[in-house]
VEXKOLRO-883558 format. One record per residue (C-alpha): z, x, y negated; residue in one letter. Coordinates in steps of 0.5 Angstrom, whole numbers, plus 500, padded with zeros to 3 digits. Last residue first. Example, Ala and Ser with C-alpha at 12.3 -4.5 7.8 and 13.67 -1.06 7.14 Angstrom:
! VEXKOLRO-883558
514527502S 516525509A 
This chain:
! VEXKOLRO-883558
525470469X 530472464X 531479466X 523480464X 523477459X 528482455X 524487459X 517485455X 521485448X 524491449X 518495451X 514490446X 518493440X 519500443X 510500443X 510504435X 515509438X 512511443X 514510450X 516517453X 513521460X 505522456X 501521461X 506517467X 510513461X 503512457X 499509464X 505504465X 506503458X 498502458X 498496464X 505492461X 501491455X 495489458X 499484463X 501478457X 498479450X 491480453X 491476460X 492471457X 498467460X 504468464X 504463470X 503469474X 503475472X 497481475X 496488473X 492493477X 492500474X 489506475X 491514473X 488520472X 482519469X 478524466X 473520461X 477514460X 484517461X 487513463X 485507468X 484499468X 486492471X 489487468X 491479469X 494474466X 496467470X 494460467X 501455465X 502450471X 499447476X 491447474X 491454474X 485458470X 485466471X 486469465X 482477464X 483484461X 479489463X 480496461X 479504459X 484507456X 483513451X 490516450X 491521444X 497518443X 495513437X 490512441X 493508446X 491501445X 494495447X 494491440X 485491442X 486488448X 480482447X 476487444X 475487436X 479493435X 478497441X 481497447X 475491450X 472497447X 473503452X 471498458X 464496454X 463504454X 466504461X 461499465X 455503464X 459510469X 458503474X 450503474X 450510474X 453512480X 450508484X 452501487X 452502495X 460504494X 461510496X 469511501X 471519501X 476520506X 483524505X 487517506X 484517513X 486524516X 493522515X 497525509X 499534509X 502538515X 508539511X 512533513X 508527514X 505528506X 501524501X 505517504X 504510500X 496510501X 490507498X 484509502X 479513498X 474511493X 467512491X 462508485X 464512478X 471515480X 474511475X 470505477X 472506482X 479507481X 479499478X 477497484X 482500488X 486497483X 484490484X 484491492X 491494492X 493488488X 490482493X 483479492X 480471492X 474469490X 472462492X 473460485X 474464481X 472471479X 468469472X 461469475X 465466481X 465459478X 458458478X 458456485X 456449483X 451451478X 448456483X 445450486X 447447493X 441444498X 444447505X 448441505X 457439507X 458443499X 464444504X 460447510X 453449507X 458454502X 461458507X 455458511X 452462504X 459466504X 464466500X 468472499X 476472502X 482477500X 483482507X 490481506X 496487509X 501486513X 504493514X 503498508X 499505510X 493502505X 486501511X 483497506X 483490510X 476487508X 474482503X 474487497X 473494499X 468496493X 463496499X 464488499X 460486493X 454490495X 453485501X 456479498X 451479493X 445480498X 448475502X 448471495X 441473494X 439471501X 442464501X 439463494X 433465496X 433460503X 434454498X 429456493X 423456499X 416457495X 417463492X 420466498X 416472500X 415473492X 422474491X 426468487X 431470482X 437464482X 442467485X 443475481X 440472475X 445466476X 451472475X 448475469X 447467466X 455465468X 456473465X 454472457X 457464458X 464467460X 464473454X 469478455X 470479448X 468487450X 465486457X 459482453X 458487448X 458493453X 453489457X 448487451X 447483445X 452478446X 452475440X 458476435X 465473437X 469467437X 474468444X 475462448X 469461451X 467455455X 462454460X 453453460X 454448453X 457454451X 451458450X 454465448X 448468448X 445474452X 443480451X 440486456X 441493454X 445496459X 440492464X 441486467X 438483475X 436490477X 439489484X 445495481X 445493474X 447486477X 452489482X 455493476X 456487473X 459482477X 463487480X 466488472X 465481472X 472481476X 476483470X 476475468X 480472473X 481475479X 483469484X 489471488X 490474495X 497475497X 500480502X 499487499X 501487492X 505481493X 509483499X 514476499X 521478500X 520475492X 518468495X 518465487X 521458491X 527462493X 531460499X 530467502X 532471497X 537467496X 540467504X 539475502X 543476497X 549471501X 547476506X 548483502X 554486505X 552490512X 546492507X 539492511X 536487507X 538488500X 537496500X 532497496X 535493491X 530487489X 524485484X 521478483X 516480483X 512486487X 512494484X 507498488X 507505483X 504512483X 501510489X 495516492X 488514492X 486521491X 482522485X 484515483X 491516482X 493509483X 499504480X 500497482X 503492478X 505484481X 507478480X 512472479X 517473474X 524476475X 523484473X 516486472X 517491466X 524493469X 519494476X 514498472X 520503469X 524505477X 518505480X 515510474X 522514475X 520514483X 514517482X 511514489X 506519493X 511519498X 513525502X 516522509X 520527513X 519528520X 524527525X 523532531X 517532536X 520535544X 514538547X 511535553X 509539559X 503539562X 503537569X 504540577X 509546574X 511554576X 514554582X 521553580X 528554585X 532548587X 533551594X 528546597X 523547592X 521545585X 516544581X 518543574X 514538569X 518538563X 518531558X 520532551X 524528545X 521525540X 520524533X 524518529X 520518523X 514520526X 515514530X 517510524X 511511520X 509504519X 516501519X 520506514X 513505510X 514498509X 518493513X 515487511X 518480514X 517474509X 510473511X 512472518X 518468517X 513463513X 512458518X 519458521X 522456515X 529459515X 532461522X 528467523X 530469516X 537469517X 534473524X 531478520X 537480516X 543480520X 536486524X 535490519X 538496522X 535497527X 528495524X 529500519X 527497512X 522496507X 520503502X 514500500X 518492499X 523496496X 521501491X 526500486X 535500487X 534509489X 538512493X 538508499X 543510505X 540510513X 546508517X 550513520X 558511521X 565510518X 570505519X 576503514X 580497516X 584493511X 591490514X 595496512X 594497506X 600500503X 600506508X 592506508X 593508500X 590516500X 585512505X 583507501X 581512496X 578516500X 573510501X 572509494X 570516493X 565516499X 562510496X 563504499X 561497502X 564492504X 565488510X 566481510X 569476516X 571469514X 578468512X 576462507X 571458510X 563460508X 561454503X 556460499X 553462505X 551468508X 558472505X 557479503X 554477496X 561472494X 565479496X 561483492X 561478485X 570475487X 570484486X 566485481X 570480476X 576482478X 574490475X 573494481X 576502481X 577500489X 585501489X 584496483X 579491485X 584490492X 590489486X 586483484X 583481490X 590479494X 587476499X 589469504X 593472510X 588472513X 581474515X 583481513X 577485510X 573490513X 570496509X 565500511X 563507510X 556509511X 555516514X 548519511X 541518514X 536518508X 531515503X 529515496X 531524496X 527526490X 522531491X 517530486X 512525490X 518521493X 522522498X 523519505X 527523510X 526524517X 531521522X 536526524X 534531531X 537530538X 530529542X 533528548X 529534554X 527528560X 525532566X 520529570X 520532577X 516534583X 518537589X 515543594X 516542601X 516549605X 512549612X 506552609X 508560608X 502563606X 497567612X 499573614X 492578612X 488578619X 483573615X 482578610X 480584615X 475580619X 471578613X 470585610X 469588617X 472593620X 468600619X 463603625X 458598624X 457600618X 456607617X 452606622X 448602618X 448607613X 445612617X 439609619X 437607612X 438614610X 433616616X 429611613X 429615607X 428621609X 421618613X 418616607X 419622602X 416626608X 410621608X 410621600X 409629601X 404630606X 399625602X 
């Protein structure tokens, strides 16, 4: 008891000295305000300073690294508008022979009546223009001016390279002036537009704070950092282009070329084809005004800007959709009852869905298609009307996560969302709630209402390769190094499984196959199992349209195609041949010898259109 009462009397003397202490130090808060205060009376200025961005324009290469596109001096070589021009000797000092000598200058004039003496400038190579330089004394009424222009390195590709909008500007106001309605649709500046900020960069903004001296203190903003050029890498194959578009050539239509594995464009051809450098060439405006002029529209993006009936290789969908809402099975049998729709090939019965995708059987699919429409759940058996409407919903709903009715999201400008009918599509023109599926019967076999682009039928084709998922479609695998956009690298699933479309590739693999309706299009003697679709879109105007869509190998596919020819036939003689000799250049690099004969044939044809 002693003890703790010493303890506390210790402590509070403790306590009692240290409040002595503290009275007798300055005060923390006295001391601190007695410090001198900054010094307030100088103004601080902010300033935005611009740095240029001084870099080249990126690049545009294709997936093995070849230069497609690029900022190069350009030489011109402006005529004399009179005296009338000697061009013999002209085609002489350039190496021309008289013939394409009279053929550029005619191409550099935008009209063919253009009067004598009319501005025109050509276009040289390095080489040429040295020439005229070595000779400048002997000709000293021809003009030779140099400058920076983006320069083309390759004819194929151009409705994916398209144009720098600087540049392209003699073009877009030809086609200004022509039919205004269509001026739009004709205007596609491919990759060169889409990513012409990344191509260009930019330069910085600093954000300085600056006294009355001019001296920095420290910044009021974040700065900017200048962005140079980037280079486009591009997931074209630019020798594959080059091949697809001698196949194409002059007629109407369209072949495009996925990696389904990663959505990648191995090839987007558009027919008619044209130089990559048509619409941007200083001597290219009589080209241009026929292009324009044309009825075939070849300034016309086909693959991506034009919505067509799929024909016959739109069952797939219609199967796996089927499949899917237990409409069919693998195993279900139809017969080939003409009296619903007509059947062009002879074949045996239907027994199942690989049978019925081989001889592409139109009555086996007109009843797979009516079980999807005319099936009457229990919560609607006394309501036929409202069933219908909910199945084609339903239908629509599944037909629709292939990406089909929508824009895909590809890096091309102007894309086409395609159209699916609706049920109030259909209560509107049929003007009653009241129709059948026999007056909708036609989408069954992908006519009709139906309308898809060529990025959609190809997508369609990598998912079945991929067995129900996709990514976007896209034009550029790398912006510089740092890989494709975040949206060409996403996984897109379809709401049918895996297994119900994984049930479409036998009956795929026997339309190849003897008795299929595209067995001379087979790649077995090369080792190559393709699994395709073959089908014929009717055309009340003209010759019927031939489609294809298909992909290589069967069981480790690496490539997709889409094939569509206007005016050309069956789908089978015309499109599928196309298709797998695209599918074999890529595979195996060569055409074997079997195929030559198609190969020249078809490009024969080809220039002919």
């Amino acid at each position: 008891m002693l003890k703790s009462a010493n303890d506390w009397k210790m402590s509070l003397i403790g306590t009692l000295m240290l409040l002595v202490a503290a009275c007798s130090s300055p005060n923390l808060q006295q001391e601190q305000a007695a410090a001198p205060a900054p010094d307030t009376s100088t103004t601080y200025t902010h300033r935005r300073v611009l740095v240029p961005n001084n870099s080249a324009r990126g690049r545009v290469l294709d997936r093995n690294d070849s230069v497609l596109v690029a900022t190069r001096p350009q030489y011109l070589l402006s005529l004399p508008r009179r005296p009338p021009l000697d061009t013999l000797a002209l085609g002489k000092l350039l190496g021309w022979g008289p013939v394409a000598t009279k053929q550029r200058i005619a191409d550099a004039l935008p009209y063919e009546e253009a009067p004598a003496g009319y501005p025109v400038q050509l276009s040289l190579s390095k080489a040429e223009a040295e020439r005229v330089k070595a000779h400048q004394k002997e000709w000293p009424t021809l003009k030779l001016t140099e400058r920076m222009r983006r320069v083309y390195t390759t004819r194929a590709g151009a409705p994916a390279l398209g144009y720098m909008t600087s540049e392209a500007q003699a073009f877009l106001r030809q086609a200004g002036r022509y039919r205004r309605g269509r001026f739009l649709r004709l205007r596609n500046g491919g990759v060169e537009a889409y990513y012409s900020g990344l191509l260009t960069g930019h330069g910085g903004i600093l954000h300085p704070l600056l006294d009355s001296a001019g001296q920095e203190h420290g910044t009021w903003a974040a700065d900017t950092l200048q962005q140079p050029g980037q280079d486009l890498h591009l997931s074209l194959d630019a020798r594959l282009q080059a091949y697809a578009e001698s196949l194409i050539g002059g007629r109407k239509g369209y072949l495009v070329a996925l990696d389904p594995r990663t959505g990648e464009i191995l090839c987007f051809v558009s027919g008619p084809t044209f130089a990559a450098n048509t619409l941007t060439a200083p001597d290219q405006a009589g080209v241009r005004a026929k292009l324009l002029e044309s009825e075939d529209m070849p300034l016309l993006s086909r693959p991506a800007m034009l919505a067509n009936p799929p024909g016959s290789v739109f069952k797939l969908v219609n199967a796996a959709v089927a499949l899917q809402l237990g409409a069919i099975t693998p195993q279900t049998g139809f017969r080939c009852d003409q009296s619903l729709i007509s059947c062009v090939h002879h074949h045996p019965m239907g027994k199942n869905l690989t049978i019925g995708l081989q001889y592409s059987c139109n009555p086996y699919f007109y009843q797979v298609m009516r079980n999807i429409i005319d099936r009457v759940p229990d919560s609607l058996a006394t309501d036929t009307v409202a069933a219908r409407h909910a199945n084609l919903a339903q239908w629509r709903r599944y037909v629709r996560s292939f990406g089909l009715d929508s824009v895909l999201g590809a890096d091309i400008p102007r894309e086409a969302p395609g159209f699916l009918p609706t049920p109030a599509y259909y209560d509107k023109v049929r003007r009653t709630r009241h129709w059948t599926y026999r007056s909708i019967y036609s989408l069954s076999i992908g006519q009709g209402e139906i309308n898809l682009t060529g990025l959609q039928m190809a997508n369609m084709a990598a998912i079945i390769a991929n067995r129900g998922w996709y990514i976007r479609p896209h034009l550029v695998r790398s912006v510089g190094d740092r890989g494709p956009l975040a949206r060409f690298t996403e996984k897109h699933y379809t709401l049918v499984d895996s297994a119900n479309l994984a049930a479409l590739v036998p009956g795929m693999i026997a339309v190849m196959q003897r008795g299929g309706t595209a067995e001379t299009s087979s790649l077995a003697d090369v080792g190559i199992t393709v699994a395709g679709k073959t089908g014929t879109v009717q055309n009340d105007e003209g010759d019927d349209h031939a489609t294809f869509v298909g992909f290589a190998p069967a069981n480790n596919p690496q490539i997709a195609v889409a094939v569509y020819l206007e005016n050309a036939g069956f789908g089978a003689t015309a499109a599928a041949p196309c298709a797998v000799m695209v599918m074999e250049k890529y595979l195996k690099g060569s055409i074997a010898p079997k195929r030559k004969h198609w190969e020249s044939r078809i490009k024969r044809r080809a220039k002919l259109d």
